[in-house]
DSSP file (Angstrom, degrees, kcal/mol; ACC not computed):
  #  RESIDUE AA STRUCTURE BP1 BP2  ACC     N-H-->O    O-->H-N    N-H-->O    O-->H-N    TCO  KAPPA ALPHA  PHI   PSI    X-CA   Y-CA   Z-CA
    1    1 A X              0   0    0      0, 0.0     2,-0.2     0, 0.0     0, 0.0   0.000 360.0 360.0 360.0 107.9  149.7  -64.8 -319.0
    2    2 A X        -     0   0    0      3,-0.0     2,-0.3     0, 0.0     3,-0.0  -0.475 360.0-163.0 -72.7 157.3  149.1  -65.7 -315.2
    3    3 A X        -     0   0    0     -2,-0.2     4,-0.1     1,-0.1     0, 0.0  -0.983  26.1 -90.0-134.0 146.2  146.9  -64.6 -313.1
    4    4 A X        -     0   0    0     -2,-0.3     3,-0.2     1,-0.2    -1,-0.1   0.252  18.1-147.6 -55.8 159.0  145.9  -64.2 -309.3
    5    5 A X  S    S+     0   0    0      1,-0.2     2,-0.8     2,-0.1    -1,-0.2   0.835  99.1  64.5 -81.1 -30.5  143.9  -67.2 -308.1
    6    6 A X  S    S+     0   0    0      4,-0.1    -1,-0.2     3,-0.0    -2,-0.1  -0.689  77.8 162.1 -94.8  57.5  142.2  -63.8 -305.6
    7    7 A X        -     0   0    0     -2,-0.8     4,-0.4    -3,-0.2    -2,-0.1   0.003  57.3-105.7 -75.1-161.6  140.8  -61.9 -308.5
    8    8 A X  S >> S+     0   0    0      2,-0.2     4,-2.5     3,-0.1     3,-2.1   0.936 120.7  56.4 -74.3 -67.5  138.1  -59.2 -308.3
    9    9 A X  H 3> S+     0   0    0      1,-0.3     4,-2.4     2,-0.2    -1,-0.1   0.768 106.4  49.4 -41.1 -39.1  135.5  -61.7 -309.8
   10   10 A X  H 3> S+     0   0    0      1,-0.2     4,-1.8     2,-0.2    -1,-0.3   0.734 107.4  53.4 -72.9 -21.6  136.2  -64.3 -306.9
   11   11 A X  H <> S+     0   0    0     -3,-2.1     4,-1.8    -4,-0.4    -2,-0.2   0.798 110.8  44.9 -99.9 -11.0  135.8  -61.8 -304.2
   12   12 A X  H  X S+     0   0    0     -4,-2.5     4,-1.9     2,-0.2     5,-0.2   0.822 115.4  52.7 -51.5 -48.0  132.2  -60.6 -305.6
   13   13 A X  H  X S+     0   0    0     -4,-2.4     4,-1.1    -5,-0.5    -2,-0.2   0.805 102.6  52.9 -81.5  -4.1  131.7  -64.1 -305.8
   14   14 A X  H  X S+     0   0    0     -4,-1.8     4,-2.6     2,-0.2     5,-0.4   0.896 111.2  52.7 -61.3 -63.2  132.8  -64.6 -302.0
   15   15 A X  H  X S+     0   0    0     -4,-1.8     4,-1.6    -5,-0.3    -1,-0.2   0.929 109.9  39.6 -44.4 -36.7  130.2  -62.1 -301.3
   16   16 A X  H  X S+     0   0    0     -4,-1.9     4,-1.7     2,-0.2     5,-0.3   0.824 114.2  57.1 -87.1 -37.3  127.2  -63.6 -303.0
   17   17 A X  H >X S+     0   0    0     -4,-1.1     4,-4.0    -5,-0.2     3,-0.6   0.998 111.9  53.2 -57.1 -56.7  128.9  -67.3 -301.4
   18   18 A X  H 3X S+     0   0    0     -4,-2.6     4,-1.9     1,-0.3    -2,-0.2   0.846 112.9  36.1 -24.2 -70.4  128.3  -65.0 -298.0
   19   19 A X  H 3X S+     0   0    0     -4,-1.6     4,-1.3    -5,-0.4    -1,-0.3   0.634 116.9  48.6 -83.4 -23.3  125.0  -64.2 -298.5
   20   20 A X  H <X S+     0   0    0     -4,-1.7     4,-0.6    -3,-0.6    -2,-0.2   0.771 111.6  53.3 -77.8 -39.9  123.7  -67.7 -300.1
   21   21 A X  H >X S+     0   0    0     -4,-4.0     3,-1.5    -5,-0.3     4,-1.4   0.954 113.4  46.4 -75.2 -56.4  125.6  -69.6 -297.1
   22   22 A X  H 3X S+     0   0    0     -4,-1.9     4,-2.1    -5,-0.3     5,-0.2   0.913 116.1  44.5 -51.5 -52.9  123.3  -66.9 -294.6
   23   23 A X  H 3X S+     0   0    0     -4,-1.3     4,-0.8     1,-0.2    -1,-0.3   0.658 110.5  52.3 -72.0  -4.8  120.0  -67.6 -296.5
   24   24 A X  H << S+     0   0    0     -3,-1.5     4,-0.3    -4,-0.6    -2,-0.2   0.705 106.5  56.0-121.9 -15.9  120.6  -71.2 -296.6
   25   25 A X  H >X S+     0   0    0     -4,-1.4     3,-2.6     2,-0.2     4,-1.5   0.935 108.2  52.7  -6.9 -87.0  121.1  -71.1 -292.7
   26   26 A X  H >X S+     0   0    0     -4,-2.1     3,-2.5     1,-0.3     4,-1.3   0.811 100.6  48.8  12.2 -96.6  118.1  -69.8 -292.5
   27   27 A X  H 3X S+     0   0    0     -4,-0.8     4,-1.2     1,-0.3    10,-0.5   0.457 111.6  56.9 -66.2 -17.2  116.0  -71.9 -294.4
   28   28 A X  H <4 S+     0   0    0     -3,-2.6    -1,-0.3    -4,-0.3    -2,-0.2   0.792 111.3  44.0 -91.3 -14.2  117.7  -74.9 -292.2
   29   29 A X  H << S+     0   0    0     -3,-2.5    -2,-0.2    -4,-1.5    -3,-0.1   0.527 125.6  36.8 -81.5 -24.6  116.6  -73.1 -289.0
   30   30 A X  H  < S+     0   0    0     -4,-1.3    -3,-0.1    -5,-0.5    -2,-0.1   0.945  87.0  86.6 -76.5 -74.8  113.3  -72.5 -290.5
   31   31 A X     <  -     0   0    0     -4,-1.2     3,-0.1     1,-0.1    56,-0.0   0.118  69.6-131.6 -50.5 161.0  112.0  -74.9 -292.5
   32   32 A X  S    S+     0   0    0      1,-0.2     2,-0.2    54,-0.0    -1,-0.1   0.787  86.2   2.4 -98.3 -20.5  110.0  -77.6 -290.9
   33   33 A X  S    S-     0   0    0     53,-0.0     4,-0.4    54,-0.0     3,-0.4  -0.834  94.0 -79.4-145.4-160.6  111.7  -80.6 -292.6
   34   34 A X  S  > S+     0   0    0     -2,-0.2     4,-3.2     1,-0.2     5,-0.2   0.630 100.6  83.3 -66.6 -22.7  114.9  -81.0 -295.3
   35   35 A X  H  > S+     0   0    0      1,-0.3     4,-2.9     2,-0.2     5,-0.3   0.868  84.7  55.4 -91.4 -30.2  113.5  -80.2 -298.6
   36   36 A X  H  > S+     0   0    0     -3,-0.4     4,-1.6     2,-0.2    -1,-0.3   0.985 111.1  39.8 -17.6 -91.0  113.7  -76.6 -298.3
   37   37 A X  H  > S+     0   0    0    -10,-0.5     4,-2.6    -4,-0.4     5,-0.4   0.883 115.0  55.0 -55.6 -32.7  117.5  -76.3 -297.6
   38   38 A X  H  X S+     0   0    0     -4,-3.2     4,-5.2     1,-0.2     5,-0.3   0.998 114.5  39.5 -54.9 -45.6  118.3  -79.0 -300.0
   39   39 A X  H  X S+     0   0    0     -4,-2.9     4,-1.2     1,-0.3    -1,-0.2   0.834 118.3  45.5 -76.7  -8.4  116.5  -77.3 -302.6
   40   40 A X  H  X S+     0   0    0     -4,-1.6     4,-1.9    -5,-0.3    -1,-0.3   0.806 115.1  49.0-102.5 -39.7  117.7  -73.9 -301.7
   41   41 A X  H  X S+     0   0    0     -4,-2.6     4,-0.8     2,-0.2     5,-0.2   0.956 109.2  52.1 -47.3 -64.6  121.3  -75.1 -301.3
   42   42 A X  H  X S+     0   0    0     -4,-5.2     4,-0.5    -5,-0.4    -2,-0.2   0.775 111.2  46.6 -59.1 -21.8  121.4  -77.0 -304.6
   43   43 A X  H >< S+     0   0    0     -4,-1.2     3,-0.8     1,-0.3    -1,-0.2   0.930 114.3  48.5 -71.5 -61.3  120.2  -74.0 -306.5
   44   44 A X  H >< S+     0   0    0     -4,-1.9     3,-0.5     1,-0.2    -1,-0.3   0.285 112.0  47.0 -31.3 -16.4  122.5  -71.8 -304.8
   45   45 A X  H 3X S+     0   0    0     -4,-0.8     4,-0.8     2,-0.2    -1,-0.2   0.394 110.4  48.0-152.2 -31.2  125.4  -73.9 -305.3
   46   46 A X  T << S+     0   0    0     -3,-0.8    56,-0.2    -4,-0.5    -2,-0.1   0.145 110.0  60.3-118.5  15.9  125.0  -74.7 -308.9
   47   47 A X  T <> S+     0   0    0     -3,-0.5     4,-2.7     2,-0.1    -2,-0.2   0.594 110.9  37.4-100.4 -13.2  124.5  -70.7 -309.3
   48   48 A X  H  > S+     0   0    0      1,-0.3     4,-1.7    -4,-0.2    -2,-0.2   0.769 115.2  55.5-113.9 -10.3  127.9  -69.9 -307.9
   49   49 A X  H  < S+     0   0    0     -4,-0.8    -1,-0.3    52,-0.3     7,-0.2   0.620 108.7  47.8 -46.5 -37.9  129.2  -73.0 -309.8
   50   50 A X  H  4 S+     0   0    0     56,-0.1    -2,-0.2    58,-0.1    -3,-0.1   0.901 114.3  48.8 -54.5 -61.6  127.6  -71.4 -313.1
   51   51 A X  H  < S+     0   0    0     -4,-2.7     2,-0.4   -38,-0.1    -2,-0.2   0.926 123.2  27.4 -65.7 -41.2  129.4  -68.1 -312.0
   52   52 A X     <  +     0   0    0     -4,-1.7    57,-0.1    -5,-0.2     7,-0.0  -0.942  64.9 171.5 -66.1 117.3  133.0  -69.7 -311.3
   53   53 A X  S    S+     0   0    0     -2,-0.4     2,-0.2    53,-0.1    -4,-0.1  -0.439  83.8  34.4-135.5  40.1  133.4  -72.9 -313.6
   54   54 A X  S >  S+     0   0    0     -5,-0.0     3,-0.8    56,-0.0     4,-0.2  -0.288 128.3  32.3-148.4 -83.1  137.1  -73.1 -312.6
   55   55 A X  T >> S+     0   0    0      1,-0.2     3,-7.3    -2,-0.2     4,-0.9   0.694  81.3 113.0 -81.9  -5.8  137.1  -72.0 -309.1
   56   56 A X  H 3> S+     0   0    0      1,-0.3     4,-1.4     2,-0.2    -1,-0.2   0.674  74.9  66.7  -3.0 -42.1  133.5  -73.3 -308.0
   57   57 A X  H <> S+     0   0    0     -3,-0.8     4,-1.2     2,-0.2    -1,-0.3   0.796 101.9  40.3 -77.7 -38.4  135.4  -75.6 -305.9
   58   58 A X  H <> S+     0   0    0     -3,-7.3     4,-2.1     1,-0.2    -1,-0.2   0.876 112.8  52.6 -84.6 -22.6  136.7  -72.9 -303.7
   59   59 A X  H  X S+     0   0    0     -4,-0.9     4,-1.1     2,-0.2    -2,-0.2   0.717 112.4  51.3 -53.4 -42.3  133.5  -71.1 -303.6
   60   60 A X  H  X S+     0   0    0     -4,-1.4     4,-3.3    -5,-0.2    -1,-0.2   0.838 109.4  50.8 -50.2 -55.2  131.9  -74.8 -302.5
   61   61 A X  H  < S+     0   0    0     -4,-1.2     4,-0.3     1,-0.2    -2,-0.2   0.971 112.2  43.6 -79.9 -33.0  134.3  -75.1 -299.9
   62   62 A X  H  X S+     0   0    0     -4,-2.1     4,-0.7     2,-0.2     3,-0.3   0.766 111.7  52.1 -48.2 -38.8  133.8  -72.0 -298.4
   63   63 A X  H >X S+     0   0    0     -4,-1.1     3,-3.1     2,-0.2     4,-0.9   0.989 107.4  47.3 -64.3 -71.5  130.3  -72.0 -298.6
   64   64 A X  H 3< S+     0   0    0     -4,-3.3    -1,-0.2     1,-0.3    -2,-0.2   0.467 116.5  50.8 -57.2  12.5  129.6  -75.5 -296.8
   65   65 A X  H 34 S+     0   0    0     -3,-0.3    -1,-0.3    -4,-0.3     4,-0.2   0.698 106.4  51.3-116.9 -15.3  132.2  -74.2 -294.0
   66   66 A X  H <X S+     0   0    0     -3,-3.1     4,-0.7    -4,-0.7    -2,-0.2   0.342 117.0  42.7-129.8 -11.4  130.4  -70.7 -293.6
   67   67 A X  H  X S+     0   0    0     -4,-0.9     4,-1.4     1,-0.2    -3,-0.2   0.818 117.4  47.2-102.7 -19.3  127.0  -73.0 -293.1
   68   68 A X  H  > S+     0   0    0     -5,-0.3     4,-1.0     2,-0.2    -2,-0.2   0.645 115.7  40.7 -87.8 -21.0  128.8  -75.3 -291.0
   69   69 A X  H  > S+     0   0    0      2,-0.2     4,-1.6    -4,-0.2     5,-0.4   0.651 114.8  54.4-131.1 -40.5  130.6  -72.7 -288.7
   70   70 A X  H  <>S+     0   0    0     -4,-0.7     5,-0.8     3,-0.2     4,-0.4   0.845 106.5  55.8 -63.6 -32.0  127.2  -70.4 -288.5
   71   71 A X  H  X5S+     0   0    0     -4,-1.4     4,-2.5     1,-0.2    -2,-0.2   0.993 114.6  30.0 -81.9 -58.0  125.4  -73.2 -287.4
   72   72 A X  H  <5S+     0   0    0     -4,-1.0    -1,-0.2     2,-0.2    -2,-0.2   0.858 129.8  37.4 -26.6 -57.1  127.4  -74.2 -284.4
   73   73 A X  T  <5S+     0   0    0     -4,-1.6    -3,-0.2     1,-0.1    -2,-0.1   0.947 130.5  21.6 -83.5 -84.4  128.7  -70.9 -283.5
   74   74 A X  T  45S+     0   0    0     -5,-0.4     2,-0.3    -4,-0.4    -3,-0.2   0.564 103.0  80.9 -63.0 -38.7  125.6  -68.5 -284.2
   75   75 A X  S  <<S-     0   0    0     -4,-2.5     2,-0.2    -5,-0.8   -50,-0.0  -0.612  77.6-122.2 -92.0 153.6  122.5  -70.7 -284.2
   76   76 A X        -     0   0    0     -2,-0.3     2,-0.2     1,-0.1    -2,-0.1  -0.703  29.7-116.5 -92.7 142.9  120.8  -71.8 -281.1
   77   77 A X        -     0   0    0     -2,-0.2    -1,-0.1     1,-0.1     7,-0.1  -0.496  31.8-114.1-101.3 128.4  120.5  -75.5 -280.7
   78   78 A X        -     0   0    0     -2,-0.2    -1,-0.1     1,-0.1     6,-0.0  -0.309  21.1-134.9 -70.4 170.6  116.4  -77.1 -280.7
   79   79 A X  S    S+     0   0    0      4,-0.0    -1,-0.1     0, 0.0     5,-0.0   0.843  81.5  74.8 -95.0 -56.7  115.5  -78.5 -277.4
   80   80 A X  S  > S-     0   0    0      1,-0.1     4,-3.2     2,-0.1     5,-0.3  -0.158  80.1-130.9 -89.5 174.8  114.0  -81.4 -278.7
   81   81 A X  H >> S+     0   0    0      1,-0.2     4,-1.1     2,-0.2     3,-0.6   0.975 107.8  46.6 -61.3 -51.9  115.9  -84.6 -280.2
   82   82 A X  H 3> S+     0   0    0      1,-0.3     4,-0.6     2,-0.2    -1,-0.2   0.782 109.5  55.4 -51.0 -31.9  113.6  -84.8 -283.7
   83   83 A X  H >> S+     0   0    0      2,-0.2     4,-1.7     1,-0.2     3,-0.6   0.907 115.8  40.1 -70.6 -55.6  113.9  -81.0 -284.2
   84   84 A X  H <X S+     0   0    0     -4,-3.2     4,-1.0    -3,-0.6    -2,-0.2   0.439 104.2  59.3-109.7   9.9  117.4  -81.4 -284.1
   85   85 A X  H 3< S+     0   0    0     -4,-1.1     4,-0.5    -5,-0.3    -1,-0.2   0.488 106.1  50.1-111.8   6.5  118.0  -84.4 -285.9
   86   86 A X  H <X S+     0   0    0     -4,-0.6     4,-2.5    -3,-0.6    -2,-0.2   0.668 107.4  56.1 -99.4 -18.8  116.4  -83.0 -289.0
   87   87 A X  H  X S+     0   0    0     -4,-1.7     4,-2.6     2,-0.2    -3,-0.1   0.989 114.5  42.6 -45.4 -64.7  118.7  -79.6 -288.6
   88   88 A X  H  X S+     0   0    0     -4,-1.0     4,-1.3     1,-0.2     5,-0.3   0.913 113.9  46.7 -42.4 -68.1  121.5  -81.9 -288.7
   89   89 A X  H  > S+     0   0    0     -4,-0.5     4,-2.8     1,-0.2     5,-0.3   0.846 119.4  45.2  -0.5 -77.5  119.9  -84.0 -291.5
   90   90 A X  H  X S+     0   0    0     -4,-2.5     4,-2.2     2,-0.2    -1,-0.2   0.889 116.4  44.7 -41.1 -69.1  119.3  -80.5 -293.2
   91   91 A X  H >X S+     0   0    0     -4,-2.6     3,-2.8     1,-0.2     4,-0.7   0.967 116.6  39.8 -51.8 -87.4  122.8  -79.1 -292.5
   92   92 A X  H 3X S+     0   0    0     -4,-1.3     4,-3.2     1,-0.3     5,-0.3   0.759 116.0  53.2 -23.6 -51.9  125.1  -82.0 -293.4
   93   93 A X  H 3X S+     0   0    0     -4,-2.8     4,-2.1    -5,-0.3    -1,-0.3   0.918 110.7  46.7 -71.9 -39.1  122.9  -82.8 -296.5
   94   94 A X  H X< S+     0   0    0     -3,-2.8     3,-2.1    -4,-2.2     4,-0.3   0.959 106.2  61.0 -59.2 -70.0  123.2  -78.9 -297.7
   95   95 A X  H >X S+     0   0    0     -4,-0.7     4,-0.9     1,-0.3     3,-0.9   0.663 114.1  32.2 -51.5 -55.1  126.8  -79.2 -297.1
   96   96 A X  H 3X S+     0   0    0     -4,-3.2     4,-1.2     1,-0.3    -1,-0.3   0.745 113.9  56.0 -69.9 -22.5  127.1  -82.1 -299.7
   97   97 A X  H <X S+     0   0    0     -3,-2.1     4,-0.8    -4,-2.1    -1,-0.3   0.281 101.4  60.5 -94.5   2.2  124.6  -81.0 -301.8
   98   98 A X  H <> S+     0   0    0     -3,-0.9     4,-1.2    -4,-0.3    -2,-0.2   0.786 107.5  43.6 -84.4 -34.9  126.7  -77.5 -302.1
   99   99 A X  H  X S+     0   0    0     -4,-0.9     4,-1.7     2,-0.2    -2,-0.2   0.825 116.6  54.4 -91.7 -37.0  130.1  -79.3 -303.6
  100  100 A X  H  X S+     0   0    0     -4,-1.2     4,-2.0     1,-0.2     5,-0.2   0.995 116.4  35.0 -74.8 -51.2  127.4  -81.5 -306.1
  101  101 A X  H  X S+     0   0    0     -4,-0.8     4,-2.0     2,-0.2   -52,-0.3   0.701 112.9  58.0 -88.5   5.3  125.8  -78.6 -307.4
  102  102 A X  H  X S+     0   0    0     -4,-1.2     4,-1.1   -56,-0.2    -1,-0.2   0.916 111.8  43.4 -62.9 -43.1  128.9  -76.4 -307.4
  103  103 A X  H  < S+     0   0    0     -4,-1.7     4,-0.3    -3,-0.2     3,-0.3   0.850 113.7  50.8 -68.4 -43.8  130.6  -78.9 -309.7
  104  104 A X  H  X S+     0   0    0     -4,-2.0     4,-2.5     1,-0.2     3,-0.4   0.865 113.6  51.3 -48.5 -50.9  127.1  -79.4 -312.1
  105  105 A X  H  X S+     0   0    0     -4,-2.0     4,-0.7    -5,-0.2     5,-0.3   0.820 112.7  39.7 -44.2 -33.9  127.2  -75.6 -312.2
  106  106 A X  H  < S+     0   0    0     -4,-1.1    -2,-0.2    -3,-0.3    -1,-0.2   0.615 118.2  50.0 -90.6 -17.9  130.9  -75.3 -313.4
  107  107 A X  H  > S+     0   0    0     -3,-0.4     4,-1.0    -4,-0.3    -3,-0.2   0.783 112.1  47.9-110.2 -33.9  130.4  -78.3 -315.8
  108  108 A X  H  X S+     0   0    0     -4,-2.5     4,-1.2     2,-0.2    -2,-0.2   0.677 115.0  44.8 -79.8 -11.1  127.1  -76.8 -317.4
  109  109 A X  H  X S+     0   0    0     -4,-0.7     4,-1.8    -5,-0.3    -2,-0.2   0.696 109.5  48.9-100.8 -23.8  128.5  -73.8 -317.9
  110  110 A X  H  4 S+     0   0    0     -5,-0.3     4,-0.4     2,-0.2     3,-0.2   0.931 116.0  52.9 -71.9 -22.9  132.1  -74.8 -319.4
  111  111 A X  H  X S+     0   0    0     -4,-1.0     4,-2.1     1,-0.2    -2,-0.2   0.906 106.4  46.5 -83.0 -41.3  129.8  -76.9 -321.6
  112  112 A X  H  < S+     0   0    0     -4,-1.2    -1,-0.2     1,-0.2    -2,-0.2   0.618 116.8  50.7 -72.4 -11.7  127.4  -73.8 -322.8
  113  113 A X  T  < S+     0   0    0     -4,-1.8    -1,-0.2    -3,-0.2    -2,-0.2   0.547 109.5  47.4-104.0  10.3  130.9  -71.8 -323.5
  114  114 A X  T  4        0   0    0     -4,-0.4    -2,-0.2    -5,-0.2    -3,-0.1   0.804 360.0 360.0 -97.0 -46.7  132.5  -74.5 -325.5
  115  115 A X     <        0   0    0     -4,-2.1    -2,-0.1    -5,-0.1    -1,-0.1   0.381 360.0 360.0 -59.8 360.0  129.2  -75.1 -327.8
């Protein structure tokens, strides 16, 4: 039996990618150095990796493109250089740290439905 790759369950889980990718914006516009958005990325990332454990990956890429794409387009750029060489810092690092803990989510949870 096939089935769509665009199921119901992937387009809930686009919403909740939506809303984690907004909150983790945020927290890189916010926060005062990196450890915030890392942790707040990786947490996110390895929840929506728990919920997808086969399609995690597209959920990943979507995410780190929706932070990437908010930040340029939507966020206003800091005036000074330090300010905005720990946003970058922040961003870039979320971005990778979205695809590690999408894949640790997908891999602990195929491992808890196999046991």
């Amino acid at each position: 039996m096939t089935t769509s790759f665009f199921d119901r369950r992937l387009l809930l889980n686009l919403g909740l990618t939506l809303i984690s990718s907004t909150i983790i914006l945020l927290c890189i516009k916010v926060a005062p150095s990196i450890h915030l958005p890392y942790l707040i990325a990786a947490a996110f990332a390895t929840g929506l990796g728990f919920l997808e454990p086969r399609k995690g990956w597209f959920l990943a890429v979507v995410q780190a493109a929706l932070i990437w794409i908010g930040y340029v387009i939507f966020a206003p750029t800091p005036d000074g250089t330090a300010d905005r060489d720990v946003e970058n810092f922040g961003l870039y690092g979320s971005m990778i740290l979205t695809f590690v803990g999408s894949f640790i989510g997908g891999l602990l949870k195929r491992t808890l439905d196999r046991g």
